[in-house]
DSSP file (Angstrom, degrees, kcal/mol; ACC not computed):
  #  RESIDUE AA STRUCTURE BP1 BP2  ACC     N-H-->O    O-->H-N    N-H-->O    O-->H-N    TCO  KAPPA ALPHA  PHI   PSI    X-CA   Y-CA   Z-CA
    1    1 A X              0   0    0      0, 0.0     2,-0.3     0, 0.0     6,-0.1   0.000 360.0 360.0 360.0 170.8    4.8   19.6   12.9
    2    2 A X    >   -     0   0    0      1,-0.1     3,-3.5     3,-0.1    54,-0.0  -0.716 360.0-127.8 -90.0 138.9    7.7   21.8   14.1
    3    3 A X  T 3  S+     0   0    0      1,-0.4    -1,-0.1    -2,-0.3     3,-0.1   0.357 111.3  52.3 -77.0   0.1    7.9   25.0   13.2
    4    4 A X  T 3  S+     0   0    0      1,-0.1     2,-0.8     2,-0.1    -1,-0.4   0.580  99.6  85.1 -80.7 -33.3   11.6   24.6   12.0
    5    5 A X  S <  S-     0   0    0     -3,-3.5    -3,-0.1    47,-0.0    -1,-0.1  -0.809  81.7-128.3-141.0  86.4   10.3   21.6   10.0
    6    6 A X        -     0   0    0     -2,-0.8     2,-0.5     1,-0.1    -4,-0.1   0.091  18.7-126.4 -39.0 125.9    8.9   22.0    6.5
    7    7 A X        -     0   0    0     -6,-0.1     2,-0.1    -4,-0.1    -1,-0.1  -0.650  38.1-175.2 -28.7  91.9    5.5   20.5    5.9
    8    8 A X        -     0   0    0     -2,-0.5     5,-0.1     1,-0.1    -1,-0.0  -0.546  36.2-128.8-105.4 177.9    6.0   18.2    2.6
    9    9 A X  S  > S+     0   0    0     -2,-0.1     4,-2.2     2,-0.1     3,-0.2   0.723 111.3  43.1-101.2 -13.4    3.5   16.2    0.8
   10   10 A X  H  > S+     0   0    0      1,-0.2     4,-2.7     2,-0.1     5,-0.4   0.960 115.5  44.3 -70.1 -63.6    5.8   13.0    1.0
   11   11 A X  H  4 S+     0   0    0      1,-0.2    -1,-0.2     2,-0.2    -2,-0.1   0.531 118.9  51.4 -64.1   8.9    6.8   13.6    4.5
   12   12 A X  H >> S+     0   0    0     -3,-0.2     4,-1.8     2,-0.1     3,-1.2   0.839 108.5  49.1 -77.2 -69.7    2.4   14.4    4.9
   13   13 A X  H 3X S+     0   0    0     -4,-2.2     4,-1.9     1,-0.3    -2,-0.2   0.749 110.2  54.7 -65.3 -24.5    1.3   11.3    3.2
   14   14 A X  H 3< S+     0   0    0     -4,-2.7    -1,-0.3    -5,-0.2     4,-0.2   0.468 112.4  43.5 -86.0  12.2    3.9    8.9    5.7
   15   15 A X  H <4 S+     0   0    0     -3,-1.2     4,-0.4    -5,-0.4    -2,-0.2   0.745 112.1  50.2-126.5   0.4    2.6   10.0    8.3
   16   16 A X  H >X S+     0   0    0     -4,-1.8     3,-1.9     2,-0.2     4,-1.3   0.952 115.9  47.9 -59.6 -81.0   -1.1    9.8    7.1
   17   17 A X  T 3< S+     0   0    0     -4,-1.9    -2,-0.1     1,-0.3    -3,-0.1   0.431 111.8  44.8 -49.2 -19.7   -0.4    6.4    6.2
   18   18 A X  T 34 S+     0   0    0     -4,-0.2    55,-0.8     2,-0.2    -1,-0.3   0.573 111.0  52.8 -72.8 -35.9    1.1    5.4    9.2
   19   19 A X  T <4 S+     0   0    0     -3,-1.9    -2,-0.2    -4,-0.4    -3,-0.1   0.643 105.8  59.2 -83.1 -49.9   -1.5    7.1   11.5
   20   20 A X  S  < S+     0   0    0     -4,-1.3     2,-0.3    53,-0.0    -2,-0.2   0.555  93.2  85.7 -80.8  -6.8   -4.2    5.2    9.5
   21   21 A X        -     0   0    0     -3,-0.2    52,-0.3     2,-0.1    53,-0.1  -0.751  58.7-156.4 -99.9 143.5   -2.6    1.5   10.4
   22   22 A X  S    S+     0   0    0     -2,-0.3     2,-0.2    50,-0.1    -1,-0.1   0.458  74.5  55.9-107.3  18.3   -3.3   -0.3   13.1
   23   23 A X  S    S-     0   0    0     -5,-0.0     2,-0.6    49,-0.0    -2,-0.1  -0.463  83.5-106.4-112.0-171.0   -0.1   -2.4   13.1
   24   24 A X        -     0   0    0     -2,-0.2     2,-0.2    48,-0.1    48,-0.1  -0.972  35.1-169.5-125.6 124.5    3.4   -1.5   13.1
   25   25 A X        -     0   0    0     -2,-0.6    46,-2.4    -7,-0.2     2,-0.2  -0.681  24.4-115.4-111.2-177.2    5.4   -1.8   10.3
   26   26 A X     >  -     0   0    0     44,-0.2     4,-2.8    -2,-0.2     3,-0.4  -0.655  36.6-109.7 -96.1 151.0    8.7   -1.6    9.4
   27   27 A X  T  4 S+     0   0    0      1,-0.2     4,-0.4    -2,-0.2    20,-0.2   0.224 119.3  62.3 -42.6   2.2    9.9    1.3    7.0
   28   28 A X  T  > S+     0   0    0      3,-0.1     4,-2.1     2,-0.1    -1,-0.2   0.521 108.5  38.2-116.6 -61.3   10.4   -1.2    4.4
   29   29 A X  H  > S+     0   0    0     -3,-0.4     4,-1.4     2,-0.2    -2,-0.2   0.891 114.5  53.3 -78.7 -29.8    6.6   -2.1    4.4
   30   30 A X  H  X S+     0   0    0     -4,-2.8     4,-0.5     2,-0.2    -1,-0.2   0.873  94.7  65.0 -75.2 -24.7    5.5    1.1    4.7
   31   31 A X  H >> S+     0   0    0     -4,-0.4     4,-1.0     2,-0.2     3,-0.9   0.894 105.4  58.9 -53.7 -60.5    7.7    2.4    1.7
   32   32 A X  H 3< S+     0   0    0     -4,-2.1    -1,-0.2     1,-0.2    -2,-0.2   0.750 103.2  42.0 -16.8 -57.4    5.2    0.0    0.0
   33   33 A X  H 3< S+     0   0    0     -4,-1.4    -1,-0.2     1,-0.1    -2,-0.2   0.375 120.0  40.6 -90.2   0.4    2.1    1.4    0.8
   34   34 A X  H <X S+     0   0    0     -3,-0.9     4,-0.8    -4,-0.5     3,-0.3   0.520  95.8  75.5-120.0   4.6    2.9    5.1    0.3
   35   35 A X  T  < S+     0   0    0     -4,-1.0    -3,-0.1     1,-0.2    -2,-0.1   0.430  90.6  63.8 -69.7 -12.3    5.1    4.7   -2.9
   36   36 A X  T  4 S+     0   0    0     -5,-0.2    -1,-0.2     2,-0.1     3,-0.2   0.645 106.4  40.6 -96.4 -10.1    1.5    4.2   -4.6
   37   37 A X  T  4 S+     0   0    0     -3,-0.3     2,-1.5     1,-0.1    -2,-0.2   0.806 131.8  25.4 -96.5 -88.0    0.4    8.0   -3.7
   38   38 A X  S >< S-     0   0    0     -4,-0.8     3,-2.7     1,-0.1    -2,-0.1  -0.463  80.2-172.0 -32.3  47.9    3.6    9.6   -4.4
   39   39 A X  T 3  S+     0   0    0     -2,-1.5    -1,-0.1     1,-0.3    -4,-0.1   0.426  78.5  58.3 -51.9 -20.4    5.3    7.2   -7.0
   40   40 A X  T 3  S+     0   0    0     -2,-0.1    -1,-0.3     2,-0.0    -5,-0.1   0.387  77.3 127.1 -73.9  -9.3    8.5    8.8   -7.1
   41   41 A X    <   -     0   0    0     -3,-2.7     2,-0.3    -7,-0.1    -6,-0.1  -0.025  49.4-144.5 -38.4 133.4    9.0    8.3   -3.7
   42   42 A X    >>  -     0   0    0      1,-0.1     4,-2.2     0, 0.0     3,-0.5  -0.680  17.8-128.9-119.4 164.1   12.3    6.5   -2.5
   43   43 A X  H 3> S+     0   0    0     -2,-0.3     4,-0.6     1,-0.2    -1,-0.1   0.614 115.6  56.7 -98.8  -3.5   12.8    4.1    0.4
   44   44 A X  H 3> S+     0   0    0      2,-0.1     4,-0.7     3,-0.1    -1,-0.2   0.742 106.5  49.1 -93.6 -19.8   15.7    6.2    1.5
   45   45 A X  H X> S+     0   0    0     -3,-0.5     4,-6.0     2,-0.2     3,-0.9   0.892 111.8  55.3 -74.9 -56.8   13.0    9.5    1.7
   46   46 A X  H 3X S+     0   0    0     -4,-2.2     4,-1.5     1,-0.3     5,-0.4   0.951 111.7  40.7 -32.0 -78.7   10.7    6.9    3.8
   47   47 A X  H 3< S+     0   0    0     -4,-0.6     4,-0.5    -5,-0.3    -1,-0.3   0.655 113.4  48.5 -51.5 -20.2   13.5    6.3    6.3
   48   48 A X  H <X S+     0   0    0     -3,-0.9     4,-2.0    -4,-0.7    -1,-0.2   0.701 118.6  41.5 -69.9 -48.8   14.9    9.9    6.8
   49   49 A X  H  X S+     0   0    0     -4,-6.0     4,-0.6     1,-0.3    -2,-0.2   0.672 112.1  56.3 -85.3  12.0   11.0   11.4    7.4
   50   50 A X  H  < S+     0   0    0     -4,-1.5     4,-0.3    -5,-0.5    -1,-0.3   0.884 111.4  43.2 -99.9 -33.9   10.2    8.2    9.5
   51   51 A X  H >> S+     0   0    0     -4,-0.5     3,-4.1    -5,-0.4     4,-3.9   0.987 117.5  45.6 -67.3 -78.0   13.5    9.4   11.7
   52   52 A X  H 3X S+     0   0    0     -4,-2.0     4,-0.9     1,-0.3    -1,-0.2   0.573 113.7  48.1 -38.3 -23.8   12.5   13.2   11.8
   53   53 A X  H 3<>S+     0   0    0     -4,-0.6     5,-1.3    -5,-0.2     4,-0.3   0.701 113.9  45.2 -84.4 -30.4    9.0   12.4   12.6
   54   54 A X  H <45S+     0   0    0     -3,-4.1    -2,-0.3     2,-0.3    -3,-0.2   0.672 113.9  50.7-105.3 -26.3   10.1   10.0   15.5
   55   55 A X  H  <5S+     0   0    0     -4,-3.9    -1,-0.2     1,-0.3    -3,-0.2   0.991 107.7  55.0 -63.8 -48.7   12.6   12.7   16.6
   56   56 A X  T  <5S-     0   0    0     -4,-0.9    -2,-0.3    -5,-0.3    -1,-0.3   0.742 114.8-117.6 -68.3 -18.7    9.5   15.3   16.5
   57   57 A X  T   5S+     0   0    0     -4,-0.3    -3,-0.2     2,-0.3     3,-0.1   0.393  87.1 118.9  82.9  -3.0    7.4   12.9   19.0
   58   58 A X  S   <S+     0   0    0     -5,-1.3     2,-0.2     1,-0.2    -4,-0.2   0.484  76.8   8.4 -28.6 -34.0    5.2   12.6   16.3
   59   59 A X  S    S-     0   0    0     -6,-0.2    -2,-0.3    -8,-0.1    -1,-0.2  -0.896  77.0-120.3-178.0 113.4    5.5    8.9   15.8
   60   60 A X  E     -A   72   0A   0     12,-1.1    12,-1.7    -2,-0.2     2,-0.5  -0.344  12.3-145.1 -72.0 149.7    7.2    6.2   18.0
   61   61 A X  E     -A   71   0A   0     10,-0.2     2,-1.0    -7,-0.1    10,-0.3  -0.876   9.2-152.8-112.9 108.9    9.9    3.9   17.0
   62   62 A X  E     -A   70   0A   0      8,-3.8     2,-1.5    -2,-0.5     8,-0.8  -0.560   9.9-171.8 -88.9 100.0    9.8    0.5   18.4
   63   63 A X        -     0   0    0     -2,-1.0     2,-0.8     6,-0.2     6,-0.1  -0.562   8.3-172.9 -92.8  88.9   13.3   -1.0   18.6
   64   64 A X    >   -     0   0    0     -2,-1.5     3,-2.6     4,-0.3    -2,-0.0  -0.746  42.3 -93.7 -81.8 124.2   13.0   -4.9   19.7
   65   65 A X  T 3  S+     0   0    0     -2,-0.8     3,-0.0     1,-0.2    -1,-0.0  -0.157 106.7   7.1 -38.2 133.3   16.0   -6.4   20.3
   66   66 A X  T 3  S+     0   0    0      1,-0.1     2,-0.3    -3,-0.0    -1,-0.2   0.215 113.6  96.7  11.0  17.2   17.5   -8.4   17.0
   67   67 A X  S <  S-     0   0    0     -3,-2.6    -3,-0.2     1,-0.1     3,-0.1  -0.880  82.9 -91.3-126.8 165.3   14.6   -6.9   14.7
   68   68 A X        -     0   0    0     -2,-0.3    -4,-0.3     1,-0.2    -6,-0.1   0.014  55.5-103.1 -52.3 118.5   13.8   -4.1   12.2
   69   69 A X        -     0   0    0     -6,-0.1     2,-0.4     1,-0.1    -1,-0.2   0.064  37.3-148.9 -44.7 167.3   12.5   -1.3   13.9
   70   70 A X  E     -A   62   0A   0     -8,-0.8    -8,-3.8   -44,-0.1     2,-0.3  -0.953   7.8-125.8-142.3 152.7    8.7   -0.8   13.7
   71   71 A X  E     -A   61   0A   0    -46,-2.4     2,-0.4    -2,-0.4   -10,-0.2  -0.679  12.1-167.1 -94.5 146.6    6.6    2.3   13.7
   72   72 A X  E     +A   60   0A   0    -12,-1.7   -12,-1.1    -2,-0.3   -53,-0.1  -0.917  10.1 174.3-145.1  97.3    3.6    3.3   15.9
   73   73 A X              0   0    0    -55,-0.8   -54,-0.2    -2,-0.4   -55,-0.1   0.605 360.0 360.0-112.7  23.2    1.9    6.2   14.5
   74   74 A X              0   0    0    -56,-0.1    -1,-0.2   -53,-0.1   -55,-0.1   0.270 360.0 360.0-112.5 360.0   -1.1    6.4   16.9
């Protein structure tokens, strides 16, 4: 991560979980599967670290034309 850009264990565990799929989901399905590690976890946290991540070059965002973006984290 960037050295401007605290280490969290939510923003850790989306981008293990995300790195560990071999589809792409949308922040909406992925707020599913990492709400179970971190239960307090909020779909508005998802979407913020999912942005910041995709900003770092960490993780692509795949914008298709009239659909939900999707995530790529390999």
């Amino acid at each position: 991560m960037n050295k401007s850009t605290r280490t969290t264990r939510q923003r850790q565990v989306i981008l293990d979980q995300l790195c560990a799929l071999s589809t792409h989901p949308t922040a909406d399905e992925l707020y599913h599967l990492v709400r179970q590690e971190p239960p307090h976890i909020s779909l508005g946290t998802v979407y913020r670290n999912l942005e910041l991540l995709s900003d770092q070059g960490l993780i692509q965002c795949l914008e298709l034309s009239g659909h939900q973006r999707r995530y790529d984290g390999n």
